[in-house]
Residue frames relative to the residue before (quaternion, step in Angstrom):
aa qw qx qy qz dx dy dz
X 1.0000 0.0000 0.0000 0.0000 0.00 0.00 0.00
X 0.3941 -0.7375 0.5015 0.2218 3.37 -1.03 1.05
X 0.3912 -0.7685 0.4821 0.1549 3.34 -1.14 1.14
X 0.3485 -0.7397 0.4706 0.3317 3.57 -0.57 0.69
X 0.8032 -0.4716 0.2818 0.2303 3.45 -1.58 0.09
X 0.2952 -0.6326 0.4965 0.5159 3.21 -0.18 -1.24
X 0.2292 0.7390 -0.3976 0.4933 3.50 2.00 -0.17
X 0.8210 0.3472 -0.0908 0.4441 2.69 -0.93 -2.50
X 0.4660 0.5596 -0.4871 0.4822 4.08 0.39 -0.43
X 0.8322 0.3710 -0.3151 0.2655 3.19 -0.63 -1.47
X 0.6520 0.5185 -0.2674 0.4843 3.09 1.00 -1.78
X 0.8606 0.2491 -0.4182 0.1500 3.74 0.57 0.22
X 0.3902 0.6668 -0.4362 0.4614 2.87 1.49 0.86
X 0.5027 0.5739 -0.2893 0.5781 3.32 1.27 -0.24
X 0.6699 0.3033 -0.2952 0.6100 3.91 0.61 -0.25
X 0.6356 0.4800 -0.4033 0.4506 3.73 0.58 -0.75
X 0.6285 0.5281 -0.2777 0.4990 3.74 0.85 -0.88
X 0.5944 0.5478 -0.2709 0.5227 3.57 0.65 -0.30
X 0.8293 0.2785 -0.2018 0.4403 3.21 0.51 -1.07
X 0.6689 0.5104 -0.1984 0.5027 3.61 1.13 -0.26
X 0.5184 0.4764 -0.5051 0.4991 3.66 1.92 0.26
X 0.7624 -0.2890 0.4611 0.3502 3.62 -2.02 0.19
X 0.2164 -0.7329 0.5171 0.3855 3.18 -0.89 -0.08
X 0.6761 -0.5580 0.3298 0.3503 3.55 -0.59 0.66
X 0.4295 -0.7205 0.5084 0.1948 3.74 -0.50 1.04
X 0.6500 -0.6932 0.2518 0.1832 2.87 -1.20 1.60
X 0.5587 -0.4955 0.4612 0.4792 4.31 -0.05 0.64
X 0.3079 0.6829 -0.6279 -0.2109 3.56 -1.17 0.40
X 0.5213 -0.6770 0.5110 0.0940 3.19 -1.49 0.70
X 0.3404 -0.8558 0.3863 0.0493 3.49 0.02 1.44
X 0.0999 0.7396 -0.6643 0.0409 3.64 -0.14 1.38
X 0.6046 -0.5343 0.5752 0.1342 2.95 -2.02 1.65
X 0.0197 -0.8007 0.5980 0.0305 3.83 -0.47 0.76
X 0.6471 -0.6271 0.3934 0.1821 3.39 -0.28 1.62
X 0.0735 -0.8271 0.5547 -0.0526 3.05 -0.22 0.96
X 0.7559 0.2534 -0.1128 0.5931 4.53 -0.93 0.65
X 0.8072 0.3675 -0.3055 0.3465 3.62 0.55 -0.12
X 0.2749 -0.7789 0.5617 0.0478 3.30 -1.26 1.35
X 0.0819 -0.7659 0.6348 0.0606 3.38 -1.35 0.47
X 0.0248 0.8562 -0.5158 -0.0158 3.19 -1.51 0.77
X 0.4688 -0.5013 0.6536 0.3191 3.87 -1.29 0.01
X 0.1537 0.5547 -0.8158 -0.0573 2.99 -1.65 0.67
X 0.6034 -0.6243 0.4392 0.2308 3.24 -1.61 0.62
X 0.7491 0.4607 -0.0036 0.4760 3.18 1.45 -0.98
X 0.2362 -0.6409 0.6601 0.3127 3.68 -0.21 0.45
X 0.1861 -0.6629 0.7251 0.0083 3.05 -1.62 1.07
X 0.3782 -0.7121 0.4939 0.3256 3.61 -0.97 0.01
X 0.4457 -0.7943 0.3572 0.2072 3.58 -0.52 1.52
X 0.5499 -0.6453 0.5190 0.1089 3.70 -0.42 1.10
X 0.4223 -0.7315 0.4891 0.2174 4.07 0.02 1.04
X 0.4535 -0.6073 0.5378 0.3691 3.49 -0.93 0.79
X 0.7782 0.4881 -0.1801 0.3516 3.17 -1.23 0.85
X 0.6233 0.5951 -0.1356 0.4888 3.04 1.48 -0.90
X 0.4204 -0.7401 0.4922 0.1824 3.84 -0.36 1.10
X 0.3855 -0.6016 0.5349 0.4509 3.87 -0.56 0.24
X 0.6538 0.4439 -0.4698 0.3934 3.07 -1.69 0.88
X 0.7136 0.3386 -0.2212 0.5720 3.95 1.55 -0.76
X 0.5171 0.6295 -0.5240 0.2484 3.31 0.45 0.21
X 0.6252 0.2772 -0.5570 0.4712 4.39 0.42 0.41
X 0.5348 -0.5227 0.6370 0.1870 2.85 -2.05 1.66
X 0.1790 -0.6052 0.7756 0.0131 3.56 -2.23 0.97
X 0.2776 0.6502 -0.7071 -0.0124 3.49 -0.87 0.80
X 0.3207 -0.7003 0.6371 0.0273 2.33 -1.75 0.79
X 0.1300 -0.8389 0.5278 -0.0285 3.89 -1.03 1.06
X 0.0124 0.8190 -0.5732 -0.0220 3.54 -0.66 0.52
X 0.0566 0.8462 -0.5281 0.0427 3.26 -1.11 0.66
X 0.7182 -0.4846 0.4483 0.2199 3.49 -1.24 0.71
X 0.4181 -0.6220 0.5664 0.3428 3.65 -1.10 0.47
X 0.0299 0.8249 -0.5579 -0.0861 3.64 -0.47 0.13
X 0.7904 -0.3670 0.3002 0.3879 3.99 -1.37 0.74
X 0.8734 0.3483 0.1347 0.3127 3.18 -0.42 -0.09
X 0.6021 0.6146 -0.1280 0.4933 2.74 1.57 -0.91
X 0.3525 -0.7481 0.5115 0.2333 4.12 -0.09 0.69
X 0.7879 0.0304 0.0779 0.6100 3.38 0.46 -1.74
X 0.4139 -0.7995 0.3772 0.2175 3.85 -0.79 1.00
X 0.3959 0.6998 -0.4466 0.3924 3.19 2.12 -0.46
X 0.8838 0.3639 -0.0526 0.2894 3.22 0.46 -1.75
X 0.7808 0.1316 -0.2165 0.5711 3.57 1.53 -0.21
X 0.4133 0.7045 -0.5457 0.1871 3.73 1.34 -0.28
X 0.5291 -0.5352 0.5418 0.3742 3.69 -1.21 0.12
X 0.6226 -0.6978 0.3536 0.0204 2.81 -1.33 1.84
X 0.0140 0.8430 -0.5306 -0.0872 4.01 0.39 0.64
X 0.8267 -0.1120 -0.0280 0.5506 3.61 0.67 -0.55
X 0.2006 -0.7151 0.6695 0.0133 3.38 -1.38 0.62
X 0.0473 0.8113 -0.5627 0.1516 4.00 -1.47 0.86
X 0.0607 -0.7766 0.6186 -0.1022 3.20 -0.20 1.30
X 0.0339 0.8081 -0.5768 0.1146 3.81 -1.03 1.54
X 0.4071 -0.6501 0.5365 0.3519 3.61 -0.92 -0.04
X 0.2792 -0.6909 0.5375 0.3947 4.01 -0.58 0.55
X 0.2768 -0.4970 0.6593 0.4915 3.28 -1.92 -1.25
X 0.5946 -0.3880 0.6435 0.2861 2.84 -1.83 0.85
X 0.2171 -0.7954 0.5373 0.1776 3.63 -1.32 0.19
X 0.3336 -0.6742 0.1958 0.6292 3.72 0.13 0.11
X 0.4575 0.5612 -0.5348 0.4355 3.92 1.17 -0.38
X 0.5430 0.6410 -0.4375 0.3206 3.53 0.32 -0.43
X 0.5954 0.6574 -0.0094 0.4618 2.94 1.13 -1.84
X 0.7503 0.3773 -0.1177 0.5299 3.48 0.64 -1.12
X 0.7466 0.3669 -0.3456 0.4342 3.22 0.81 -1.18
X 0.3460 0.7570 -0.3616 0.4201 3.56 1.38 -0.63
X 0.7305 0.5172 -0.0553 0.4425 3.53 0.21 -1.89
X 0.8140 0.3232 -0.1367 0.4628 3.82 0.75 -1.06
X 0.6275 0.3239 -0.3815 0.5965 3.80 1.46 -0.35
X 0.4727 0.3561 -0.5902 0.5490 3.93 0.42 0.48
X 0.9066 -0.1810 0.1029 0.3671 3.81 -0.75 -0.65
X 0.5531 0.4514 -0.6133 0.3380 3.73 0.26 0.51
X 0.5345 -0.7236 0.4312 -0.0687 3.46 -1.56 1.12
X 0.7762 0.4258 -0.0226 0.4645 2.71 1.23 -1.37
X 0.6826 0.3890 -0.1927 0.5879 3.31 1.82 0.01
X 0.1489 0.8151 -0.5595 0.0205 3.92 0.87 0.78
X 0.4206 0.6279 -0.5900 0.2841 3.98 0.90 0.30
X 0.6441 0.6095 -0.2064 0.4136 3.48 1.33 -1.36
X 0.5949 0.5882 -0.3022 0.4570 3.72 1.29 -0.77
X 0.4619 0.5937 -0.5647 0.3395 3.53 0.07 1.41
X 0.5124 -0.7477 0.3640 0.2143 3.27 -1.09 1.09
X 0.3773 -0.8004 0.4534 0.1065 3.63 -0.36 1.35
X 0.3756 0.7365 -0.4693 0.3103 3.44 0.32 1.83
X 0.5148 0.6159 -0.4500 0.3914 3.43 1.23 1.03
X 0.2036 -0.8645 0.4341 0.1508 3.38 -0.86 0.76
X 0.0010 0.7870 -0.6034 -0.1286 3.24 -0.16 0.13
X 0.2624 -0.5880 0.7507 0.1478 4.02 -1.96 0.20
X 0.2722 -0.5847 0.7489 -0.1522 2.69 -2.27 0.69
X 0.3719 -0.7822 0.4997 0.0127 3.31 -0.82 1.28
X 0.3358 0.8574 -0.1095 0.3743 3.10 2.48 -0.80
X 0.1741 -0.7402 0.5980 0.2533 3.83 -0.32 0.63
X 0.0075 -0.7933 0.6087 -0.0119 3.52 -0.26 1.17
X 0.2753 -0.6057 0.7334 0.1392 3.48 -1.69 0.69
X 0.1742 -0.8466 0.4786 0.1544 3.51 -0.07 1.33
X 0.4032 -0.7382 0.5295 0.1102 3.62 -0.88 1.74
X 0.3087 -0.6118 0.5972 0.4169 3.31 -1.42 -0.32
X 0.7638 0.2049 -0.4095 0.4549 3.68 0.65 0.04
X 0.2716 0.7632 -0.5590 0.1771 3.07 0.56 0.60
X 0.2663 -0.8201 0.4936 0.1133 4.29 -0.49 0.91
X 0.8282 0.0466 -0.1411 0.5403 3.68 0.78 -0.20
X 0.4449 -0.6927 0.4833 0.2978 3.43 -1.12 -0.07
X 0.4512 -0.7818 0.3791 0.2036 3.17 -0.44 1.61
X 0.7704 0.0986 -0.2071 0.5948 3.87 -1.23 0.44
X 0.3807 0.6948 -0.6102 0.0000 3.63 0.11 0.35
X 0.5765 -0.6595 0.3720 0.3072 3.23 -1.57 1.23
X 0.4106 -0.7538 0.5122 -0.0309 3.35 -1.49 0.75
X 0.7157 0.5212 -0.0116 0.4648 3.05 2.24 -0.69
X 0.9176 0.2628 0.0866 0.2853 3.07 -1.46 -0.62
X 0.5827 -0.5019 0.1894 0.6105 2.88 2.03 1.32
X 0.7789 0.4857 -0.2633 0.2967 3.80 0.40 -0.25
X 0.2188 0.8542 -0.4193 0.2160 2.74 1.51 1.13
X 0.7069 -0.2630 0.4246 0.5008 3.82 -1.59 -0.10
X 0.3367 0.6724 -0.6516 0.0996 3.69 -0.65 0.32
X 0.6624 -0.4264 0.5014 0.3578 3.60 -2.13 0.33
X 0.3123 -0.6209 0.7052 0.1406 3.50 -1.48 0.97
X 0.4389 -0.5306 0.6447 0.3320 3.45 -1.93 0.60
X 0.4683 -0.5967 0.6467 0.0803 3.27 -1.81 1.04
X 0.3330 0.7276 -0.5907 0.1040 3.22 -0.71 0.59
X 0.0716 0.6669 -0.7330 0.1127 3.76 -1.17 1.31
X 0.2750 -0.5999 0.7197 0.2155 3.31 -2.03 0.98
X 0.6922 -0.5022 0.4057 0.3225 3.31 -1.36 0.79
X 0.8762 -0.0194 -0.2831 0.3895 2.97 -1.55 1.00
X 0.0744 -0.8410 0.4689 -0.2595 3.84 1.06 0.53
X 0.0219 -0.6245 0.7543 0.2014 3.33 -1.68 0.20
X 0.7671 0.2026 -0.3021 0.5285 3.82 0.77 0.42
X 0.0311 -0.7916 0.5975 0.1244 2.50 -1.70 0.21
X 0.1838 -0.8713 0.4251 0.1621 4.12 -0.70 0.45
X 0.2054 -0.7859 0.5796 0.0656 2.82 -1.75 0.68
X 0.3275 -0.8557 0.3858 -0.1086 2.89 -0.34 1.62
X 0.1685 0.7496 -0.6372 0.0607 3.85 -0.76 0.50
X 0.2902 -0.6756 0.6702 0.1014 3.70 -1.55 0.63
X 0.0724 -0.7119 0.6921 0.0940 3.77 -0.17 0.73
X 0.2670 -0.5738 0.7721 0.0577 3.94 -1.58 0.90
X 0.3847 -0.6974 0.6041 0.0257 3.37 -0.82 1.40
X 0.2289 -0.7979 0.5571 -0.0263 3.57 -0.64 1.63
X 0.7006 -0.0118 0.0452 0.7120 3.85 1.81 0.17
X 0.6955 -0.4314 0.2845 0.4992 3.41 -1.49 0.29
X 0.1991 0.7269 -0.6527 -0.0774 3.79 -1.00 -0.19
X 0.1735 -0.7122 0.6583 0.1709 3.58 -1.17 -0.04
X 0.1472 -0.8501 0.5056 0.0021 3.45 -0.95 1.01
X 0.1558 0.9207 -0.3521 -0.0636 3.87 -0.30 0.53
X 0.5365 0.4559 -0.2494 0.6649 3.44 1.79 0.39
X 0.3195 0.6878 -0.6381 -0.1331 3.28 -1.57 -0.18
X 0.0548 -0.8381 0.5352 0.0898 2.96 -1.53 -0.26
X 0.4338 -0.8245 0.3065 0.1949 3.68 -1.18 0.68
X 0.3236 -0.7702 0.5294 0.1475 3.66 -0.53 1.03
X 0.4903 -0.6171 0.5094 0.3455 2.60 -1.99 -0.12
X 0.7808 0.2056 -0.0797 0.5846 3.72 1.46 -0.73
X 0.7881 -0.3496 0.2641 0.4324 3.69 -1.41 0.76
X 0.7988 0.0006 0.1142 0.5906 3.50 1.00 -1.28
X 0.7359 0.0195 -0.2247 0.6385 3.68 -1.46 1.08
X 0.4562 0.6630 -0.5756 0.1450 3.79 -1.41 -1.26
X 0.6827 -0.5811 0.2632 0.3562 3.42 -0.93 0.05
X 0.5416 -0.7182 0.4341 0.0492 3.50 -1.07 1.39
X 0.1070 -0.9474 0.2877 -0.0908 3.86 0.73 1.44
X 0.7158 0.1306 0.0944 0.6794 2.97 1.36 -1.32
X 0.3412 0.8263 -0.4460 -0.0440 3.34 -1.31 0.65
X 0.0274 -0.8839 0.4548 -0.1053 3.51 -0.55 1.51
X 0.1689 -0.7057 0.6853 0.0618 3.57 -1.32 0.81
X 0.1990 -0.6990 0.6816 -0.0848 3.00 -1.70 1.84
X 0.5872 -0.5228 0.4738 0.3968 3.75 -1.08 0.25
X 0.5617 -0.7028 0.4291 0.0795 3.18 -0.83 1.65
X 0.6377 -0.5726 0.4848 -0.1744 2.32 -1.39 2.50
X 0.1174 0.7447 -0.6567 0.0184 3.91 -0.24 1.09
X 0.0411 -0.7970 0.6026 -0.0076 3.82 -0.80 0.94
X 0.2001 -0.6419 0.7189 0.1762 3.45 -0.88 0.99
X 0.8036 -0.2290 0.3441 0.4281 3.35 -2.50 -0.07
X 0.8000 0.2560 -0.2274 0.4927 4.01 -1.21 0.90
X 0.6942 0.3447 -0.4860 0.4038 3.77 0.34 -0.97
X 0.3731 -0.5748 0.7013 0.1964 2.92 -2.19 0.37
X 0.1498 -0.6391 0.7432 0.1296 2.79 -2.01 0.61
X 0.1170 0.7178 -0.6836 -0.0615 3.73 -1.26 0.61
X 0.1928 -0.7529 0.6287 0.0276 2.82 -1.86 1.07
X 0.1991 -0.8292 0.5222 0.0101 3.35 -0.95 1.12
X 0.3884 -0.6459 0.6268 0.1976 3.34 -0.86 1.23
X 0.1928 0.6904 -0.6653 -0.2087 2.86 -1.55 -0.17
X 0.3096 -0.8666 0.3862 0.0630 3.56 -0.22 1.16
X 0.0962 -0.8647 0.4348 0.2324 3.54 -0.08 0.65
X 0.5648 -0.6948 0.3811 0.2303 3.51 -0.72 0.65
C-alpha cells in the first residue's frame, strides 16, 4: 500500500475543511423604507395655496397703475407702468357664509347675489375676518365702488374679476375689497397693498383672482 506524503496529507485536510464549513450567509443590502410619508393622485389640478399661508388667503390681488403715455390709445393697456402689487386677500366670515348659501342654501335667495364689486380705500386697514365694510372707502376721483368683469375658462379652479378705475383727480388708494351690491351688501374679499398715488388720466386695475 502506497503511503501518502505529508503534501498529499495537508492538501487533504484543506479540502475536508472546506467541505465541512457553513456556507457563508447571503450579503444583505440595507434599504431605508420611508417612513411618515404619504402620496397621492388627484384628478384635478387644483391651485397650490403658498406655504405659510392661513386658509381664507389663498386668492392673489394685483394691482397695476400706469401713466398716460404718447401714442398710447388706452392707458390701461399700453400707458407706462409706474407701480405694480401683487397680495393675498382674507376671506371674510360673511364671505364664508355668503359663499356657503349661493352654492346651496334655498331658503335664503335675498343673500344669492354675485360678489363682483370692488371698491378701494386710502384707509390703513388691518384686514379682519369679521370685519363688514371697508372703512374710509373712496367715493371719488373716479375711484369709486364699481362692478368688475367676470371671467372663467371652463372647468377651472379660478376665476377673475377685474376692473380699471381712470382717475378723475389726484387720489391714492391702499385697500380694497369685493361686494355683493353697488352700495353696503355683503363684504367677501378683503386686501391691503402699498399705496397707489394717481394723478388726473392714470389708471389703476385690480384683478381678483378667486380660487375655487
Amino acid at each position: 500500500m502506497k503511503r501518502a506524503t505529508p503534501i498529499t496529507a495537508l492538501a487533504g485536510l484543506v479540502a475536508a475543511a472546506f467541505m465541512l464549513a457553513p456556507p457563508a450567509p447571503a450579503q444583505m443590502v440595507d434599504q431605508a423604507v420611508p417612513t411618515g410619508r404619504t402620496s397621492a393622485s388627484v384628478g384635478r389640478t387644483r391651485a397650490v395655496v403658498e406655504p405659510g399661508q392661513l386658509p381664507g388667503k389663498h386668492n392673489l390681488v394685483e394691482v397695476v397703475a400706469r401713466h398716460p403715455k404718447a401714442g398710447c390709445a388706452k392707458t390701461e393697456e399700453c400707458g407706462e407702468i409706474f407701480y405694480s402689487s401683487k397680495s393675498y386677500n382674507l376671506v371674510t366670515n360673511a364671505g364664508l357664509n355668503w359663499l356657503a348659501d349661493i352654492m346651496s342654501n334655498t331658503s335664503t335667495p335675498s343673500v344669492n347675489a354675485q360678489c363682483n364689486y370692488i371698491g378701494l380705500t386710502n384707509t390703513g386697514i388691518t384686514p379682519g375676518a369679521s370685519d363688514t365694510t371697508l372703512s374710509g372707502e373712496i367715493a371719488v376721483n373716479g375711484l369709486s365702488r364699481a362692478q368688475a368683469t367676470y371671467a372663467h375658462t371652463s372647468n377651472a379652479t379660478t376665476y377673475t374679476l377685474a376692473k380699471t378705475f381712470t382717475a378723475s383727480g389726484a387720489q391714492s388708494a391702499q385697500a380694497g375689497a369685493v361686494f355683493t351690491a353697488s352700495s353696503s351688501g355683503t363684504m367677501c374679499f378683503e386686501d391691503t397693498f402699498t399705496s397707489a398715488s394717481l394723478q388726473t388720466n392714470d389708471t389703476l386695475t385690480v384683478t381678483w383672482t378667486i380660487t375655487i
